[in-house]
C-alpha positions as CSV (number, residue, x, y, z in Angstrom):
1,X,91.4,91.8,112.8
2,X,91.6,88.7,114.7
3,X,93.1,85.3,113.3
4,X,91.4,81.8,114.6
5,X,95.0,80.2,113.1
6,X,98.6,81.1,112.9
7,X,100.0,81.8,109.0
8,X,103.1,83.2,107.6
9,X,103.4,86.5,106.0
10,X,107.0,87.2,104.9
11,X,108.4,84.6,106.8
12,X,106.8,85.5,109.6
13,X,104.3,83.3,112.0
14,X,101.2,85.9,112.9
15,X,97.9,85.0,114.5
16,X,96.9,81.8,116.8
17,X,93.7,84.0,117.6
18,X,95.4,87.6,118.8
19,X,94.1,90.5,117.2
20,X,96.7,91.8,114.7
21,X,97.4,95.1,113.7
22,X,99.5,96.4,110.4
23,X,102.4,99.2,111.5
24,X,103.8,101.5,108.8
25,X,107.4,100.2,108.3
26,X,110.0,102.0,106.6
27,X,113.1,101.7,105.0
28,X,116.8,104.0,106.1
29,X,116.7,104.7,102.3
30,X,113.3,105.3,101.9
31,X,112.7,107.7,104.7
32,X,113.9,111.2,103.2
33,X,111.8,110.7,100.5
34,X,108.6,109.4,102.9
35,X,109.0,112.2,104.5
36,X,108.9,114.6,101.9
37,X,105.7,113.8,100.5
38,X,103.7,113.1,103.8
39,X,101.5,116.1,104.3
40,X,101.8,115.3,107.5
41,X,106.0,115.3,108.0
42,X,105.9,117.6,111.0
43,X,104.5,114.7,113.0
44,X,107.0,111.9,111.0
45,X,110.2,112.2,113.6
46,X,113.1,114.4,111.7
47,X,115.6,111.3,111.3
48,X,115.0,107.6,110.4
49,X,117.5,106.5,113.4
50,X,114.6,108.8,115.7
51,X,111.4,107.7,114.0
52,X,112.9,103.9,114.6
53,X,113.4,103.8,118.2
54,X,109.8,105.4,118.5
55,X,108.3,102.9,116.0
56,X,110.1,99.8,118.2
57,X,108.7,101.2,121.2
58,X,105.0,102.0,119.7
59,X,105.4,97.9,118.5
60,X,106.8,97.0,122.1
61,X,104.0,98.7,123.8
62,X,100.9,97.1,121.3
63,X,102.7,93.2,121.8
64,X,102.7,93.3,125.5
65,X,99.2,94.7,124.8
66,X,98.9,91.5,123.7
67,X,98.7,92.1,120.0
68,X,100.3,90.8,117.3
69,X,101.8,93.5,115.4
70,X,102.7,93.1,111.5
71,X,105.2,95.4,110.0
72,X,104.0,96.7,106.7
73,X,106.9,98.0,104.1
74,X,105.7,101.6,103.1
75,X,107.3,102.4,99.9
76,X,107.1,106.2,98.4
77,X,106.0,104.8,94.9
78,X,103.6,102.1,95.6
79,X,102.2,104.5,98.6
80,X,102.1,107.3,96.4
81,X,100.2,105.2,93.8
82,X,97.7,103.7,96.5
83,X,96.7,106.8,97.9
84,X,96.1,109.0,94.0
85,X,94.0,105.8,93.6
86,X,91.7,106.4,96.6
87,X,91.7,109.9,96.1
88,X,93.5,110.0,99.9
89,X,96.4,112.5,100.8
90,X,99.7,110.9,102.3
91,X,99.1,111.0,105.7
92,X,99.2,109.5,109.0
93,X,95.2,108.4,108.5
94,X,96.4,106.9,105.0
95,X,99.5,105.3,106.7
96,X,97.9,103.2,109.1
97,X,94.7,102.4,106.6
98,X,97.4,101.1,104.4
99,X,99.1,99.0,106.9
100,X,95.4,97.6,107.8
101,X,94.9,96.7,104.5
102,X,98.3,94.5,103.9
103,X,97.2,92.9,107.5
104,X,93.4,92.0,105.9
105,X,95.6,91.3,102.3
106,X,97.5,89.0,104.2
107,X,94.5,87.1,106.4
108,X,93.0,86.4,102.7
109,X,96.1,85.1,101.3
110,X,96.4,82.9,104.1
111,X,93.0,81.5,104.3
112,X,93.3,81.0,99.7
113,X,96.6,78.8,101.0
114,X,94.9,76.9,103.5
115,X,91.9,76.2,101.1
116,X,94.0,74.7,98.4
117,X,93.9,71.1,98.5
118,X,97.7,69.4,99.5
C-alpha cells in the first residue's frame, strides 16, 4: 500500500508516498502465549529476546529497501478472535494478513482525519 501523504498512526509519522508494509509486533509478555497457539510455532524463534533481534533485522532490511514499515501489536486475544472470525488458523499467512490489514485500517483512518473539516 502506498501513501500519496505522511499521517500518524500511534504517534508515529508513516507514508510521504513509500510503500508501507504492517510487521507482526509482539510483546516480552505476550510471546509465550503467541507462541503457544500459532500452529506454526516451530518457525516463531524459541525466545522473545531471539525472535526480536530477527524481527529488527527483517524491519532494518525492508526500510533500506526503501519501505516504510509499520509495527502492528499482535495480541493473543484480539488475534485469536480475528482469525475464529475469518475462519483462518494462527499462522504466519494470518500474521502478516493481519498486520496488512491494521496498515490499510490505518491509511483509512487517516484519509476520514484529513477529510474532516478544521
Amino acid at each position: 500500500m502506498c501513501l500519496p501523504y505522511v499521517m500518524k498512526h500511534g504517534g508515529e509519522m508513516i507514508g510521504a508516498g513509500r510503500r508501507v508494509i504492517g510487521l507482526p509486533w509482539y510483546s516480552r509478555d505476550d510471546y509465550p502465549a503467541i507462541r503457544s497457539m500459532m500452529v506454526d510455532a516451530h518457525v516463531l524463534a524459541s525466545t522473545y529476546d531471539q525472535w526480536r533481534m530477527a524481527a529488527e533485522n527483517n524491519e532494518r532490511v525492508a526500510q533500506e529497501a526503501g519501505l516504510e514499515v509499520m509495527r502492528v501489536m499482535i495480541e493473543p486475544e484480539e488475534f485469536a478472535t480475528w482469525c475464529a472470525k475469518r475462519n483462518l488458523e494462527p499462522d504466519s499467512r494470518a500474521r502478516s494478513q493481519r498486520a496488512q490489514e491494521a496498515v490499510q485500517e490505518a491509511v483509512q483512518e487517516a484519509v476520514q482525519e484529513r477529510q474532516q473539516p478544521e
